[in-house]
Structure formats: C-alpha cells, structure tokens
C-alpha positions in Angstrom: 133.5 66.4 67.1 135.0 65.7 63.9 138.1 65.8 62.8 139.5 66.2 58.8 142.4 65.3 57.5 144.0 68.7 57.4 144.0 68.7 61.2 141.2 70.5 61.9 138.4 69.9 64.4 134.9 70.7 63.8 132.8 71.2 66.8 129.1 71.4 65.8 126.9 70.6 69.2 128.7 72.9 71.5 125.7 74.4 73.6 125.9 77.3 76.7 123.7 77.5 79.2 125.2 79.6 81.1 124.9 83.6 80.5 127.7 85.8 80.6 130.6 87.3 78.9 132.9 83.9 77.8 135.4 82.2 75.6 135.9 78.7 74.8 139.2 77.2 75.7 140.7 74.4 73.3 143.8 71.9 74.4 145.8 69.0 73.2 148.4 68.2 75.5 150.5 71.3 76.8 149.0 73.2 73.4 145.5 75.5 73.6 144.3 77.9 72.6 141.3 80.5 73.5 138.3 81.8 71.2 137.6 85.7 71.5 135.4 87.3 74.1 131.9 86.6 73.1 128.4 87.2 74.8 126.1 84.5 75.5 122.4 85.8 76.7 120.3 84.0 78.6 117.0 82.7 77.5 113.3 83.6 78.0 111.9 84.3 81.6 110.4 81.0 83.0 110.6 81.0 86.6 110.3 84.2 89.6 112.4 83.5 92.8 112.3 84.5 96.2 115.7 85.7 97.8 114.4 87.3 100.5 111.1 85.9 102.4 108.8 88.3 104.6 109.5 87.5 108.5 107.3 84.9 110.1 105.8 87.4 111.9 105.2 91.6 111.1 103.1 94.2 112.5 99.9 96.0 111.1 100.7 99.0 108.9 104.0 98.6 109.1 106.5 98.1 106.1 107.9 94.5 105.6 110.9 94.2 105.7 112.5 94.7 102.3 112.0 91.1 99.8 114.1 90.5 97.2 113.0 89.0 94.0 114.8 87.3 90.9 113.7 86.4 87.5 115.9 83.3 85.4 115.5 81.7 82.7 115.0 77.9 82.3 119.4 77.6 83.6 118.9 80.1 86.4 120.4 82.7 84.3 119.0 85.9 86.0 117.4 87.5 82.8 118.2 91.2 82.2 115.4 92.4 80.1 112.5 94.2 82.3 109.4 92.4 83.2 106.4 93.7 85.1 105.2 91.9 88.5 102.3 91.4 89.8 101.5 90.8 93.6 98.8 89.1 95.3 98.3 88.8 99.2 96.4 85.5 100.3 95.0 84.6 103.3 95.0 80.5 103.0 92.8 79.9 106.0 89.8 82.0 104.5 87.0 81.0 102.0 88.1 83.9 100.2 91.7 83.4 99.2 92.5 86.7 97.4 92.6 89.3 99.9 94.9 91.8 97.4 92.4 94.8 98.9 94.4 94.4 102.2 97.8 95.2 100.6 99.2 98.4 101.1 101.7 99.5 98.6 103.2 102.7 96.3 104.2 100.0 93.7 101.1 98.8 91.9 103.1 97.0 88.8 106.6 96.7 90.1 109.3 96.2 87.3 112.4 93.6 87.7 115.0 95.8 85.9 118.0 93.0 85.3 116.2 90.5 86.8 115.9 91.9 90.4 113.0 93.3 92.1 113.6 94.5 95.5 110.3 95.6 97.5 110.0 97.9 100.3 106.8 99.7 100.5 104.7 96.1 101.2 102.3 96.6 104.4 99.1 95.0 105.7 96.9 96.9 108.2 94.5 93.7 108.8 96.1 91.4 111.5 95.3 88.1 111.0 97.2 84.8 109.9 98.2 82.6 106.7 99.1 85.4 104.9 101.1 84.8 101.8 102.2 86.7 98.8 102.4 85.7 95.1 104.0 86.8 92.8 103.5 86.5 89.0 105.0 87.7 85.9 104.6 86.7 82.2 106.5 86.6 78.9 105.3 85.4 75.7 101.9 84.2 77.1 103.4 81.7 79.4 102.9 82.8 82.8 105.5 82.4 85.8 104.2 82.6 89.7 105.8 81.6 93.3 104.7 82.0 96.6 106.1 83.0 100.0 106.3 81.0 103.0 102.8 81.8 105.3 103.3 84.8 107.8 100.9 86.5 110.5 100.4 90.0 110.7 100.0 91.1 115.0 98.4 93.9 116.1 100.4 97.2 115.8 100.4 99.5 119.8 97.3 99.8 121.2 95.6 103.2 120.4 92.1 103.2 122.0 90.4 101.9 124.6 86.2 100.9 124.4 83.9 99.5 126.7 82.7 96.9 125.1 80.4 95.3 127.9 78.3 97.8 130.3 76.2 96.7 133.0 73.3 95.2 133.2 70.6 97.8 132.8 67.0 97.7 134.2 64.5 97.6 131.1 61.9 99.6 132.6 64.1 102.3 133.1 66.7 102.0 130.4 69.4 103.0 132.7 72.6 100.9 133.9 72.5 99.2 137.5 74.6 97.7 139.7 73.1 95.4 142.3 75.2 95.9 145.8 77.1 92.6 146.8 75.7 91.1 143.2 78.7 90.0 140.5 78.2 91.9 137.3 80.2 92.1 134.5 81.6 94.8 132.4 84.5 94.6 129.7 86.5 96.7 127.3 88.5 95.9 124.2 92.3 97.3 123.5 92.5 98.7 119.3 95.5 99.4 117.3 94.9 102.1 115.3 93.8 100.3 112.3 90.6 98.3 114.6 92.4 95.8 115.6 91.7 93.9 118.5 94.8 93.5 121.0 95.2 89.6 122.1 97.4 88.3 124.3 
C-alpha cells in the first residue's frame, strides 16, 4: 500500500482467490467505504473431487447409488465452464487393472456443467472385489484424476440352479451309478442371473 500526499491510497498487490460476486471494503477508524459489485472467476480446472463415494458394498447389475462429483480450480473454487469426464472401473487385486469392459453405463463421456457431475446410471454385473473408479478430466493438456475408495460388488438373487457334480459313472457303461451303502458325492452351484456364483 502506498499512500500520496493528497490522501490517497494505492493498493497494487490485492489478489482474490476466492470466486464469486464481491466488493472490497475500505476503513479508517469509524470511516469506509465499499467498491461496486464486481465478479471474480475462478481459475483453470486442476483437481476432480469426490462428494459422494460408491457404498462399500453394491449388488451385481444394479445401479450405484448416485456419486457426486466436483471440479475446482487450484482455491477450490468449483469451476463453472463444462468439462468432459472420463470413468474408469479398476479391479486392484487383478493383474489386469483396467477392467472399464465391466462397467455398465448410458453416460459414456459425462459432462460437469458448473462444476458438478452427478452419476446415476453406474452398474457392474461381475461380482468380485477391489473395485474402484477413476475419474479423469483435462484442460489445457494438463490432466486431473482421483479415485474412489475400494468397494465389492455381491452377487445379485439367485436365478438358476445347476448340477455341477454328478455321480460317479461306470466307464464301461457311460452311465451314472450309485453304489448302495457307498458315500458319493454330487453338488450344485446357485447363479445370479449375470453367472455369478452365490457364496455364503
């Protein structure tokens, strides 16, 4: 700050990093005085936030429940020109990280309009564990990503029922025996209706 001898005071390293609709407030004593309205805008998209995490758990082709995503600047100013998202489903315990092929969606290059993305179509018909989603978007060649926290996808209500086991059968005949007062064994296998195998 400088000030001349005519009273006035120069301000000349004044800097906002907060966006939004403001005015600058000036006071000696009981005097002030207030600037006009003025805009500051926030600045280029660095970073894409989670609001809303996927639950710890969710069911084979059904929807997640709704995530919510935000997009700041380098101040956590949520940024209100529109960005495309990408998403990219993970399984972390696999030699083959990118599973995107198991991802279900309507939305195959989301947009944040002002800076909020909210998802609702997600689903994964696979069941399995260490899923995670990523999410990326870029501006200007520089490239922002995040990650959610891990989740398992369970098998959805079991749909089928299939022997998986028969008895023991007699080579020469090719036909399935039972030996009286002998233990054999036989099994079957619970499926969802995506082929997934009930546990538990």
């Amino acid at each position: 700050v400088s000030t001349s001898n005519e009273g006035m005071a120069n301000f000349t390293d004044i800097r906002i990093v907060t966006a939004g609709n403001l005015r600058l407030r000036f006071q000696v004593g009981p005097k002030h005085t207030n600037t006009s309205l003025f805009t500051v805008k926030h600045a280029n998209m660095t970073s894409v936030l989670i609001y809303k995490q996927p639950d710890a758990a969710v069911v084979a082709g059904a929807t997640l429940s709704r995530m919510e995503l935000r997009l700041t600047d380098d101040y956590g100013s949520v940024v209100s020109t529109p960005h495309s998202v990408s998403v990219v489903l993970e399984r972390i315990n696999s030699s083959k990280l990118n599973v995107t092929h198991l991802l279900m969606t309507d939305s195959k290059a989301p947009v944040a309009s002002g800076g909020m993305l909210n998802l609702t179509d997600l689903q994964i018909q696979q069941a399995d564990t260490h899923y995670r989603l990523m999410f990326f978007s870029a501006y200007n060649f520089k490239e922002a990503r995040t990650v959610s926290r891990v989740f398992e996808a369970r098998h959805a209500a079991v749909a089928s029922l299939n022997t998986t086991q028969q008895p023991d059968s007699l080579e020469s005949q090719r036909q399935a025996v039972a030996v009286a007062g002998v233990v054999f064994r036989v099994s079957a296998t619970l499926y969802d209706r995506f082929g997934n195998i009930e546990i538990g």
